[in-house]
C-alpha positions in Angstrom: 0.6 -30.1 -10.2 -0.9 -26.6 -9.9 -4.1 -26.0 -8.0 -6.6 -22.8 -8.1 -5.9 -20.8 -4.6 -9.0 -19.9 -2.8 -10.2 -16.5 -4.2 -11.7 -13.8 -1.5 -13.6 -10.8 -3.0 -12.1 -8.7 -0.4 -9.0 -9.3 -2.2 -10.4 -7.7 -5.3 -12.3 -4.6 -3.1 -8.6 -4.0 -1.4 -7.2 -3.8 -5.2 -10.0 -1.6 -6.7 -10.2 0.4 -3.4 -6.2 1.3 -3.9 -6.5 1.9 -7.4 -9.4 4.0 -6.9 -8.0 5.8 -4.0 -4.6 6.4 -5.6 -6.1 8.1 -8.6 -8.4 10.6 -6.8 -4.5 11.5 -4.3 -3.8 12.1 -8.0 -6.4 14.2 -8.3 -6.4 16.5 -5.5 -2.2 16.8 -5.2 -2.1 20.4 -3.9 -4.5 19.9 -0.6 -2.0 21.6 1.6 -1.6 22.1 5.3 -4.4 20.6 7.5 -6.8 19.7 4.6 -4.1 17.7 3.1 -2.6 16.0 6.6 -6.3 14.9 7.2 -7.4 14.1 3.3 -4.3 12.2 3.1 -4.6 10.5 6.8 -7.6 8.7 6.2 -6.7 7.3 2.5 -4.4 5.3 4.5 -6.7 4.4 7.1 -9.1 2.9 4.8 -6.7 1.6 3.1 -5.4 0.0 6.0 -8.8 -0.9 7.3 -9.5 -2.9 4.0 -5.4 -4.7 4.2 -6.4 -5.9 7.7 -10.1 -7.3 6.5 -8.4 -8.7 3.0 -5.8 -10.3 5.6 -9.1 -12.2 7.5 -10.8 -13.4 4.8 -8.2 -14.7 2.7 -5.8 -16.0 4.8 -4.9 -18.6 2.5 -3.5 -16.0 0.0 -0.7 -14.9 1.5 1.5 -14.7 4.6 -1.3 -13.2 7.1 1.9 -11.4 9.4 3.3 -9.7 6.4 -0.1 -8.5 4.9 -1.7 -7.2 8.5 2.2 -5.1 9.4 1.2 -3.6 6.4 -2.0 -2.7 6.7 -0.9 -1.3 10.4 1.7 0.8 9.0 -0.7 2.3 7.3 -3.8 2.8 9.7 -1.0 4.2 12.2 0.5 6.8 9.6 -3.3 7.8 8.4 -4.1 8.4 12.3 -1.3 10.5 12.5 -2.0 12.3 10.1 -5.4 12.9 11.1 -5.2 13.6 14.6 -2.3 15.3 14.7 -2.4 17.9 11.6 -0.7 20.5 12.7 2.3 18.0 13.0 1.2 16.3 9.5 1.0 19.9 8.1 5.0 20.5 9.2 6.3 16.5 9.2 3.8 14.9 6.2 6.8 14.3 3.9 8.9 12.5 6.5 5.7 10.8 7.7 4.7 9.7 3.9 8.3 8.7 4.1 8.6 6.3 6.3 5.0 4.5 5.5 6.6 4.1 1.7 10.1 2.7 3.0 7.9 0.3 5.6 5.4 -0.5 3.3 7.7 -1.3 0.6 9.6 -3.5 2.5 6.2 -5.6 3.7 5.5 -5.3 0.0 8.5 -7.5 -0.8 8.4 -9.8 1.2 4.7 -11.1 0.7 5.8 -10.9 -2.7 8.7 -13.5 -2.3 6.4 -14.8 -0.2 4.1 -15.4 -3.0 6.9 -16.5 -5.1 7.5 -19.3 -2.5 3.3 -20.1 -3.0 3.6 -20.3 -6.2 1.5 -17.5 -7.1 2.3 -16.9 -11.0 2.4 -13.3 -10.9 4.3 -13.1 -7.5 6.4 -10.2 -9.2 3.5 -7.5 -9.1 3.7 -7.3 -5.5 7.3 -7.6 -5.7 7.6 -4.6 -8.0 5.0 -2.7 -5.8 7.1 -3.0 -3.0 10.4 -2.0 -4.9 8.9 1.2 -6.1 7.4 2.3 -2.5 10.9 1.8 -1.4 12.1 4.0 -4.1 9.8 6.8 -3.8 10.4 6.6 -0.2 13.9 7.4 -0.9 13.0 10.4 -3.2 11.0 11.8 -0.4 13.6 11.4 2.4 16.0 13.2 -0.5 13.9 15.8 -1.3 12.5 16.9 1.9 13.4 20.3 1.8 11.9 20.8 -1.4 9.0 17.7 -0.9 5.8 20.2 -1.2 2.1 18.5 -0.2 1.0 18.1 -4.1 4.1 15.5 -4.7 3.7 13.7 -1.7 0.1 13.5 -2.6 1.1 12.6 -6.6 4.0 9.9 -4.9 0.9 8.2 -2.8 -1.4 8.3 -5.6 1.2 6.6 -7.5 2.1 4.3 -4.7 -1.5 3.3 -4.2 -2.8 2.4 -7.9 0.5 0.5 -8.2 -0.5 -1.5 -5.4 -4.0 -2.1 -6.6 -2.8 -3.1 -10.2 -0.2 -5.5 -8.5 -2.8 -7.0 -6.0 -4.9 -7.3 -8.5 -3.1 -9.1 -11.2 -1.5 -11.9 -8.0 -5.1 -12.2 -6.9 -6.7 -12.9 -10.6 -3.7 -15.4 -11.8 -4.2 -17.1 -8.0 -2.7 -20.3 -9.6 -0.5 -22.0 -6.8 1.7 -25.3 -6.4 0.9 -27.2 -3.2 3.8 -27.1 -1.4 5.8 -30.4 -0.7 
């Protein structure tokens, strides 16, 4: 018998936050240099900042270890970023990078994890996590040629994926109590 999961609000701010967030990195892809590092540092540290409250309140929605390592990964990228721009002016590919191959490995696994819950559309977060991974890899292969506007197009992407995903596993919320 399938119940109704416990629905948190912050589940729905994190998923309209990312979405929101991810269009206006879409929006403003060629901030370069320092303007960029720094634009782009603290999108993920709100982003992050909203992952670890969403992990709080709804505990129940998900595996609370999988959701917080990724809202850390991204609060520690966006710091670097911000604090460090000269570095994030040189290193923001590599850096965007490795949050995206991170993240999208987090990603998959609170999605199987939601599978496991029974969460009816578990394969959102799945598919959020597959394509970070992906455009992680793109990165890593185009470094050389990886200018500020795509990695800011790649996170914008990245970001309103997530939202759409959270937000379609959060609305369905229908669960089987495990046995």
């Amino acid at each position: 018998m399938a119940i109704l999961a416990t629905r948190s609000n912050w589940l729905t701010i994190e998923a309209i936050a990312l979405i929101v967030l991810g269009a206006a990195a879409i929006i403003f892809p060629y901030f370069t240099g320092l303007a960029f590092g720094v634009f782009l540092g603290w999108v993920l540290f709100i982003v992050g900042l909203l992952g670890i409250a969403s992990a709080i309140q709804g505990r129940a929605h998900a595996h609370l270890g999988w959701s917080v390592a990724s809202a850390v990964v991204a609060m520690v990228a966006g710091l670097l970023l911000v604090f460090h721009p000269l570095v994030a002016s040189v290193a923001i590919t590599l850096i965007v990078a490795a949050y995206l191959l991170i993240d999208g490995v987090a990603l998959v696994a609170l999605g199987l994890d939601q599978k496991k819950r029974g969460v009816t559309r578990w394969y959102y977060v799945l598919g959020a996590g597959v394509v970070d991974i992906l455009l992680g890899v793109v990165l890593l292969v185009l470094t050389g040629a990886g200018s500020a506007g795509l990695v800011g197009f790649i996170i914008g992407v990245d970001l309103i994926i997530a939202g759409v995903g959270l937000l379609a596993a959060h609305r369905s919320a229908i669960v089987t109590p495990a046995a």
